[in-house]
C-alpha positions as MATLAB code, in Angstrom:
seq = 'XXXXXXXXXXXXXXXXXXXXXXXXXXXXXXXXXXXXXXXXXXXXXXXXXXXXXXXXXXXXXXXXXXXXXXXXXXXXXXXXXXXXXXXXXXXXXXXXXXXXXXXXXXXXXXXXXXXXXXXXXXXXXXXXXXXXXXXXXXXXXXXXXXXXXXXXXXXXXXXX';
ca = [
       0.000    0.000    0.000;
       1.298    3.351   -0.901;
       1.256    4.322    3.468;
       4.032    0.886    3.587;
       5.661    1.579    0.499;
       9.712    1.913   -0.013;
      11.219    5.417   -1.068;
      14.106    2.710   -2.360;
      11.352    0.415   -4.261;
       9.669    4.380   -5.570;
      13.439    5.648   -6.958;
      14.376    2.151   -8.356;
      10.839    2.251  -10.209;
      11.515    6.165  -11.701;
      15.196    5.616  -12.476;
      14.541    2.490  -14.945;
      11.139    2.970  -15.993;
      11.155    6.753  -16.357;
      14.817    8.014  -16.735;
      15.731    4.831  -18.015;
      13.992    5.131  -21.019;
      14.636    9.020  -21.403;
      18.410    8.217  -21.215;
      18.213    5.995  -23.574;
      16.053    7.703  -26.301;
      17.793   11.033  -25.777;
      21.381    9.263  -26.648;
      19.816    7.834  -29.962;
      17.384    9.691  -31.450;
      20.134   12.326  -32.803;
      21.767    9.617  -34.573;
      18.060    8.739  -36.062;
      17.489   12.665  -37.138;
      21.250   12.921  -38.388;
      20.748    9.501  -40.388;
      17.404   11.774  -41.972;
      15.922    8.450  -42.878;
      13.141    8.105  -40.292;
      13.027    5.179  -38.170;
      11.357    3.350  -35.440;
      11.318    3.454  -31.408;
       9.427    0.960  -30.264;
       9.017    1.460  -25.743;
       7.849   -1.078  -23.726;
       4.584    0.152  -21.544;
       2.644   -1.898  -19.703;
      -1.097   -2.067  -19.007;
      -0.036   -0.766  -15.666;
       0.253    2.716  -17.574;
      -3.690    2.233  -18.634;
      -5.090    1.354  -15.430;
      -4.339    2.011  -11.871;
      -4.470   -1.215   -9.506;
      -4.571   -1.398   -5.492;
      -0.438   -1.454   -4.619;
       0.488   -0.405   -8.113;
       0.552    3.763   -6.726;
       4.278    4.101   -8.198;
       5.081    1.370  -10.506;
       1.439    2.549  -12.551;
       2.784    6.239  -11.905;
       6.061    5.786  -14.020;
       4.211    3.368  -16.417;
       1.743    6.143  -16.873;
       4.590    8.200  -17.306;
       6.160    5.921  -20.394;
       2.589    6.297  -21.976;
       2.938   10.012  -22.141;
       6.546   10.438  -23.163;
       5.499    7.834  -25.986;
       2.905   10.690  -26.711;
       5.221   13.438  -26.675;
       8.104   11.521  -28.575;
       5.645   10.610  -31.337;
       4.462   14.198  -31.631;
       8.048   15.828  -31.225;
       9.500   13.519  -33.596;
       6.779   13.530  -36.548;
       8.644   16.100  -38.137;
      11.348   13.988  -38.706;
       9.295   10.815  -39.805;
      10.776    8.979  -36.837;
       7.652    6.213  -35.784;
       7.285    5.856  -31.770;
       4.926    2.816  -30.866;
       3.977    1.680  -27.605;
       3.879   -1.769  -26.633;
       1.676   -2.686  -23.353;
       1.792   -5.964  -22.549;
      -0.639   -7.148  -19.387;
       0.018  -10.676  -17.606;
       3.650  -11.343  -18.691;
       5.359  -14.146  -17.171;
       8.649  -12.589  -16.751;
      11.211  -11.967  -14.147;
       9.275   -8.963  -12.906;
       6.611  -10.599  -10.194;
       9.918  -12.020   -8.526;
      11.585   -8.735   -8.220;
       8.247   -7.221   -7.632;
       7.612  -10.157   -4.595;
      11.243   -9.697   -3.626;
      12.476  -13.200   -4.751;
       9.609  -14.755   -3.055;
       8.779  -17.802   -5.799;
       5.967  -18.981   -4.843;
       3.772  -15.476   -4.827;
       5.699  -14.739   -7.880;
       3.847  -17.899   -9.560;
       0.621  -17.942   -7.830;
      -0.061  -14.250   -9.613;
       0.233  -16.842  -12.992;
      -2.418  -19.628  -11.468;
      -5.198  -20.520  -13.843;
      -4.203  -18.740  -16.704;
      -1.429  -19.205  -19.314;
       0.319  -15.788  -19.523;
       2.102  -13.872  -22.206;
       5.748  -15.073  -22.856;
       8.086  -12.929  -23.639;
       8.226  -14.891  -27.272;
       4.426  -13.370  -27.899;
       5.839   -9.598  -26.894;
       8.470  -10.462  -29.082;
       6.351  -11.057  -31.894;
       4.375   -7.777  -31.482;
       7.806   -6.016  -32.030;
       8.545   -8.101  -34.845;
       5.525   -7.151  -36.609;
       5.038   -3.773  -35.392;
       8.701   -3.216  -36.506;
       8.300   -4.813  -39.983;
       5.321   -2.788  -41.106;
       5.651   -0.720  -44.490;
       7.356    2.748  -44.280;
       3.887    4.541  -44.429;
       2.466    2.421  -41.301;
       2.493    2.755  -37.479;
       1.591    1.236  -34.889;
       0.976    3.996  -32.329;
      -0.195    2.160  -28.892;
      -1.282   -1.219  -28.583;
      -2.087   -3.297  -25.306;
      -1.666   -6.787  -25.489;
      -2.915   -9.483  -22.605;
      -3.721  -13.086  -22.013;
      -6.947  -14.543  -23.441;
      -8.082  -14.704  -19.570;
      -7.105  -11.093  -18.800;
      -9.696   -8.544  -19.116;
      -7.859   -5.810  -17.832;
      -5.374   -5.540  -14.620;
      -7.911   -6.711  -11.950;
     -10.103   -8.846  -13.781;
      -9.041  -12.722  -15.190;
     -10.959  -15.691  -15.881;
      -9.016  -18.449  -13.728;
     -11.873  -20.840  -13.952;
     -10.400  -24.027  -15.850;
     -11.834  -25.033  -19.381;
];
């Protein structure tokens, strides 16, 4: 809860999901302008930047905060035909629920129970296709999830 929450866990969160990915953009995209052929930044999101979820307070802060710099970056860099598309995957099974449970396995996997999660093979694909659409085509923001994700609070664990 956001009363119990870590000021560590809250500047760990900002540095790599919010600076991390400012960092990173600002020390390529003048190599994209000089280039002048366009090009393609494709951000990792997260559904978590959609839709706020009890515990989420920071971690859905800085994803919110990806969702708008995609935004910006795809407005600020239209003029140079430079594509920005958001990926935001939901259920992912992924290293993240054991750094978010602090190594603790077993929560980690029972956030997974009674559904079969994204991979990071189907994210991979998104990219893939996202990344190998015609010149003339973007992507701008998709959200991708589970066939038993409805959105971050709601799943279908129910077998069949």
């Amino acid at each position: 809860y956001f009363e119990e929450a870590s000021l560590d866990d809250w500047d760990t969160m900002i540095d790599t999901n919010v600076k991390g990915l400012l960092y990173v953009t600002k020390a390529v995209v003048p190599f994209m302008i000089e280039r002048g052929t366009g090009g393609h930044i494709i951000n990792i999101g997260s559904t978590a930047g959609k839709e706020v979820y009890e515990k989420g307070n920071v971690y859905c802060a800085s994803k919110f905060a990806v969702d708008a710099l995609n935004q910006a970056m795809r407005i600020d860099l239209l003029r140079h035909q430079i594509k920005v598309t958001a990926i935001n995957p939901g259920a992912a099974e992924t290293e993240f629920s054991l750094v978010r449970f602090k190594g603790d396995e077993a929560t980690a996997k029972k956030i997974y129970d009674g559904i079969e999660p994204l991979h990071a093979e189907d994210i991979a694909d998104v990219i893939y296709y996202c990344a190998s659409l015609p010149a003339h085509v973007c992507i701008n923001d998709l959200t991708l999830t589970c066939t038993r994700q409805a959105s971050n609070v709601y799943f279908n664990r129910q077998p069949g």
